[in-house]
C-alpha positions as semicolon CSV with decimal commas, in nm:
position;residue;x (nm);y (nm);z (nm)
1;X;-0,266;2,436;1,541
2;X;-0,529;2,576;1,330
3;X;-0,819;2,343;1,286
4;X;-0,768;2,270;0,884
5;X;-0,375;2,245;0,929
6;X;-0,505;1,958;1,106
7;X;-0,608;1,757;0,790
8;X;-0,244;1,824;0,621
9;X;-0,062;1,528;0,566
10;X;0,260;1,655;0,371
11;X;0,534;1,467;0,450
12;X;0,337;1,198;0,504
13;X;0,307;0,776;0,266
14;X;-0,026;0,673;0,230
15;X;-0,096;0,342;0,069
16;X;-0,455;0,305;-0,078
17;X;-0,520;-0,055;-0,215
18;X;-0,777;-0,108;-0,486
19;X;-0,663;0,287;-0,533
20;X;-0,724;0,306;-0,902
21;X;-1,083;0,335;-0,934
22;X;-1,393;0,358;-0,770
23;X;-1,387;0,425;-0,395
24;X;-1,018;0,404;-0,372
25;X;-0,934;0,644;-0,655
26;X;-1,159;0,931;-0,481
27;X;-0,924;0,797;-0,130
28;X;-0,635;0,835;-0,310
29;X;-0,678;1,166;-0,458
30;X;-0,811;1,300;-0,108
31;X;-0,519;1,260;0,065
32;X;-0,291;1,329;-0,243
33;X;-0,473;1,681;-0,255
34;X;-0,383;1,719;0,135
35;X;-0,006;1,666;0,051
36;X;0,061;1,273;0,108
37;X;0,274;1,129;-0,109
38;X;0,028;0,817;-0,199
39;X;0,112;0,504;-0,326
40;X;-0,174;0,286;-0,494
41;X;-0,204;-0,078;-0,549
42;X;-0,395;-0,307;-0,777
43;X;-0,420;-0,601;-1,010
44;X;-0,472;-0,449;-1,328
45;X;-0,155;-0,303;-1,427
46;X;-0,408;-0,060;-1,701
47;X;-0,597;0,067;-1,427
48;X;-0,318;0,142;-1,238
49;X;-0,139;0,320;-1,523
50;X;-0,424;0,543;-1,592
51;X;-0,490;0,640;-1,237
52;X;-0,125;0,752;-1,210
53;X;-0,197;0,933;-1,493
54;X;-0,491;1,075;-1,389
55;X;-0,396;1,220;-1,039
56;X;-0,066;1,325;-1,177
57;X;-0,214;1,580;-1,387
58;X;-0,329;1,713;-1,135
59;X;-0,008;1,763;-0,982
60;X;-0,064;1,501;-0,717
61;X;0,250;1,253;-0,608
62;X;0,143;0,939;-0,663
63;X;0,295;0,593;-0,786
64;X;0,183;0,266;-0,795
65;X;0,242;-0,125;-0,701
66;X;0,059;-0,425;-0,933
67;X;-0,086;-0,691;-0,698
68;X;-0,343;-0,905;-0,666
69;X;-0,433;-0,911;-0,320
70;X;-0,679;-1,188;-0,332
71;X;-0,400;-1,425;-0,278
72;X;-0,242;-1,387;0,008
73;X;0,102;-1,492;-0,108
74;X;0,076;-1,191;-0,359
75;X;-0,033;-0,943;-0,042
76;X;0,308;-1,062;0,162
77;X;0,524;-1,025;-0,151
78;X;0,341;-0,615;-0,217
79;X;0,484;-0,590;0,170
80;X;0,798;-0,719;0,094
81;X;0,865;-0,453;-0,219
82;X;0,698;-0,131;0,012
83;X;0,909;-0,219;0,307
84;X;1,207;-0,236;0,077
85;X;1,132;0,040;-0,176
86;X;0,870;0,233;-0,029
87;X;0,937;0,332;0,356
88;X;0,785;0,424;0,562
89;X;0,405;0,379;0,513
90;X;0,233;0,607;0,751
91;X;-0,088;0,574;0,614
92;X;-0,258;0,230;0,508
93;X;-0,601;0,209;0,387
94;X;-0,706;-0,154;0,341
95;X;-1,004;-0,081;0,085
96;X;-0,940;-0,390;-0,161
97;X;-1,237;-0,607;-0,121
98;X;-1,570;-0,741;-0,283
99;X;-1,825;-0,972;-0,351
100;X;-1,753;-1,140;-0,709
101;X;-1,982;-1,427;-0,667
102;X;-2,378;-1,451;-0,545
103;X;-2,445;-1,819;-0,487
104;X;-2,662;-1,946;-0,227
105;X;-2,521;-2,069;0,108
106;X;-2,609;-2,402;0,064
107;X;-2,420;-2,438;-0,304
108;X;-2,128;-2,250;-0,232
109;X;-1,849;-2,417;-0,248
110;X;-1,553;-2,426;0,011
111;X;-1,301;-2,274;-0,241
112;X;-1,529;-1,967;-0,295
113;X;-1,617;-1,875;0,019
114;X;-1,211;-1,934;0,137
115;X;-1,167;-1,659;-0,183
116;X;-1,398;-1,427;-0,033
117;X;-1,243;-1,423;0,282
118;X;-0,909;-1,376;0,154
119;X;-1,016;-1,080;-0,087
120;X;-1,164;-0,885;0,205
121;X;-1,031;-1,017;0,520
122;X;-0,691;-1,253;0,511
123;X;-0,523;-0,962;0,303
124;X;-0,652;-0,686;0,528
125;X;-0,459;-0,878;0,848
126;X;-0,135;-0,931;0,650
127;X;-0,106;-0,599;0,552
128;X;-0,189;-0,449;0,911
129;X;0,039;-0,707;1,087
130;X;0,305;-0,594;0,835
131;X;0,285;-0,257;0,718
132;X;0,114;-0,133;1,061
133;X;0,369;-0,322;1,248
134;X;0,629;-0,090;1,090
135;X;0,430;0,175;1,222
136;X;0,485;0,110;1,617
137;X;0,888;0,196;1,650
138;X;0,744;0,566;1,530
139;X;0,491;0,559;1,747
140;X;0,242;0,706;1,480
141;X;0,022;0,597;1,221
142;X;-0,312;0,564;1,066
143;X;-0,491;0,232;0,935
144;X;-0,822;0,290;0,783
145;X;-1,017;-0,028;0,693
146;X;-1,328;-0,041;0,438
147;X;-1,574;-0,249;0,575
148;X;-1,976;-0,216;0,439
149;X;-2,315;-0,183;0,586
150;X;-2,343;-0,548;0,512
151;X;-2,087;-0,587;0,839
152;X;-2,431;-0,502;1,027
153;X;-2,725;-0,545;0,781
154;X;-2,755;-0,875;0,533
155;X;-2,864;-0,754;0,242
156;X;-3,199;-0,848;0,077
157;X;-3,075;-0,969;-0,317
158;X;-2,761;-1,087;-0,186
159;X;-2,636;-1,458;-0,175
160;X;-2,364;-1,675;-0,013
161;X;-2,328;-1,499;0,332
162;X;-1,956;-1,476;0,260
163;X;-1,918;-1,109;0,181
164;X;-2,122;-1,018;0,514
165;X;-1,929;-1,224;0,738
166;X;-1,616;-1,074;0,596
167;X;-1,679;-0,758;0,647
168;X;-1,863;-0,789;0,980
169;X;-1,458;-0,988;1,078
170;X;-1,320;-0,673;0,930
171;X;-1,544;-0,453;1,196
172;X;-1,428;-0,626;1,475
173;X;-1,058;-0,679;1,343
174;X;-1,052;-0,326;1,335
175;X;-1,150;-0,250;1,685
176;X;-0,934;-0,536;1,890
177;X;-0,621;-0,381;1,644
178;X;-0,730;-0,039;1,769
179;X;-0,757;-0,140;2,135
180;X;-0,366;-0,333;2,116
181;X;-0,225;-0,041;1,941
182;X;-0,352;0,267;2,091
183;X;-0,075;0,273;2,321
184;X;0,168;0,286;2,055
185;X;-0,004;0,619;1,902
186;X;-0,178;0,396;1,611
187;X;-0,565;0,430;1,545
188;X;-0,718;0,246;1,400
189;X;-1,058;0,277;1,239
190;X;-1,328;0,171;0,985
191;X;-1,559;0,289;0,721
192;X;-1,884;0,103;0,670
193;X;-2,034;0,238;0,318
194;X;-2,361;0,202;0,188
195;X;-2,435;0,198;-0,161
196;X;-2,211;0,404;-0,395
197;X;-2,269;0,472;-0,772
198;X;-1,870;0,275;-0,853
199;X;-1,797;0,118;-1,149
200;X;-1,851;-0,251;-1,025
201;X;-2,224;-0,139;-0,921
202;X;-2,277;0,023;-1,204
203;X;-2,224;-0,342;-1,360
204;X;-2,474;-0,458;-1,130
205;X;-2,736;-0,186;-1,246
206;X;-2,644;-0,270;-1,619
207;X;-2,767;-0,602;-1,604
208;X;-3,048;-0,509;-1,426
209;X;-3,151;-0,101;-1,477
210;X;-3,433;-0,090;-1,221
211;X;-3,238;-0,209;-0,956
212;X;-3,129;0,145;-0,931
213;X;-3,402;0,267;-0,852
214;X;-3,516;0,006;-0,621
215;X;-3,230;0,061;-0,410
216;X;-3,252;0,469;-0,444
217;X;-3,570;0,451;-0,273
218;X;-3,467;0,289;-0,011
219;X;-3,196;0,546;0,100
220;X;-3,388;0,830;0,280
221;X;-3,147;1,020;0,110
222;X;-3,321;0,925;-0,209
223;X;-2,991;0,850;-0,419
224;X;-2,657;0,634;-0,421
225;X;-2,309;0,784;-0,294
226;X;-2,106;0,916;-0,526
227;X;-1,772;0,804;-0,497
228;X;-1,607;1,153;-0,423
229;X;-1,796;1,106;-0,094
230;X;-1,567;0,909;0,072
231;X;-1,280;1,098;0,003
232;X;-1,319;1,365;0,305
233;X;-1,388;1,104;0,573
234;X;-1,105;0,882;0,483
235;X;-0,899;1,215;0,526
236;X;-1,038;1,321;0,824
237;X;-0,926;0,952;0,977
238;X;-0,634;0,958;0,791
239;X;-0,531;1,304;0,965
240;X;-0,422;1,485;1,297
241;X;-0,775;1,567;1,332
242;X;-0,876;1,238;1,433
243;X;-0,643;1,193;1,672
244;X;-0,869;1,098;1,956
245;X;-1,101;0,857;1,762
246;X;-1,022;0,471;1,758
247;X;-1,146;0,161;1,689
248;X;-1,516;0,301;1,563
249;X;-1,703;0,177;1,277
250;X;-1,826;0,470;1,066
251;X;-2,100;0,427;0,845
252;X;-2,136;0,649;0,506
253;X;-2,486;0,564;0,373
254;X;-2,732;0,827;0,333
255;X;-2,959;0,672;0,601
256;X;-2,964;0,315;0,420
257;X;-2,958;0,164;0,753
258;X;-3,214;0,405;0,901
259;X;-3,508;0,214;0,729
């Protein structure tokens, strides 16, 4: 096969969660542009809307599923309605997640740090366990997680603890999935990004402009991601062309963790 038939996907479902905006958006539209039919979830049933509207004028198939996936009852009723509605999902990329809070360790309270761990890591396991389990009687699929730097690195301004030790769960989650479902032609992989310019971070740099800066400089690269970024890596993972690659961690940062 020629190496860029490789990265087609036609004929191929692809679910991106937290798919319309930011990181997930720039997903989405990756492998919509290599021929998936993609299906995008989120809580905001406005986002959602535009999205669709967005990537559909640009003659990409794409539809969408309202959920909030911070509650884990919501995340087992989304896989009810795609196993029903939407079969089969070949593709799942598990990119809802966040931080939402920054209070110190020692006043955070047990609620908030159990919603933290739902938003990036319960979810992420009741999705796999479902939508990946659907996977194994075809002997094919792809399951793409979105972990962060801060799975490896705790980050200087941050507070609470919570979002590291999610996503450092989510790193190894991903690799012990990988190793039990190799065998059944799954893989099973991770992206660990560093700072991105998204809309959530641009928040952040609202409230506070020089933070920016501050973190630009500490990027060898000089600057933030931009969200289109991520888009060819998820594709390449999401792809034929990664066919041999499982269970690694693969960090998109400009050299953030280089200094």
């Amino acid at each position: 096969m020629p190496v860029l038939d490789q990265f087609r996907l036609d004929g191929k479902r692809a679910l991106v969660t937290g798919g319309s905006r930011g990181l997930g958006l720039e997903m989405a539209r990756a492998l919509g542009e290599a021929g998936a039919q993609v299906i995008i979830s989120g809580s905001n049933a406005d986002n959602l809307q535009k999205a669709c509207t967005e990537l559909g004028s640009e003659d990409l198939h794409v539809t969408s599923v309202q959920a909030d996936l911070s509650r884990p009852e919501e995340a087992e009723r989304m896989c009810d309605v795609l196993l029903k509605e939407h079969p089969p999902i070949d593709i799942l990329v598990n990119n809802v997640g966040g931080r939402r809070l920054n209070t110190p360790t020692e006043d955070l309270a047990l609620e908030d740090w159990h919603r933290i761990m739902d938003l990036n890591l319960t979810q992420v396991f009741i999705l796999t366990k479902r939508l990946g389990a659907a996977m194994i009687p075809r002997q094919w699929g792809r399951i793409i997680n979105i972990a962060s730097i801060n799975a490896f690195w705790p980050g200087k301004v941050m507070r609470g603890r919570s979002y590291e030790t999610s996503k450092a769960a989510l790193a190894m989650f991903t690799k012990a999935v990988a190793a039990d479902w190799a065998m059944h032609g799954i893989t099973v992989n991770a992206i660990a990004p560093g700072p991105f310019l998204t809309d959530a971070n641009r928040r952040w740099i609202g409230e506070r402009p020089e933070f920016e800066g501050e973190v630009a400089t500490s990027i060898p690269m000089g600057r933030w991601g931009r969200p289109g970024e991520i888009g060819p890596l998820a594709l390449y993972l999401a792809s034929e062309a990664s066919s041999f690659m499982t269970g690694s961690v693969l960090v998109l940062d400009g050299g953030k963790l280089l200094w």
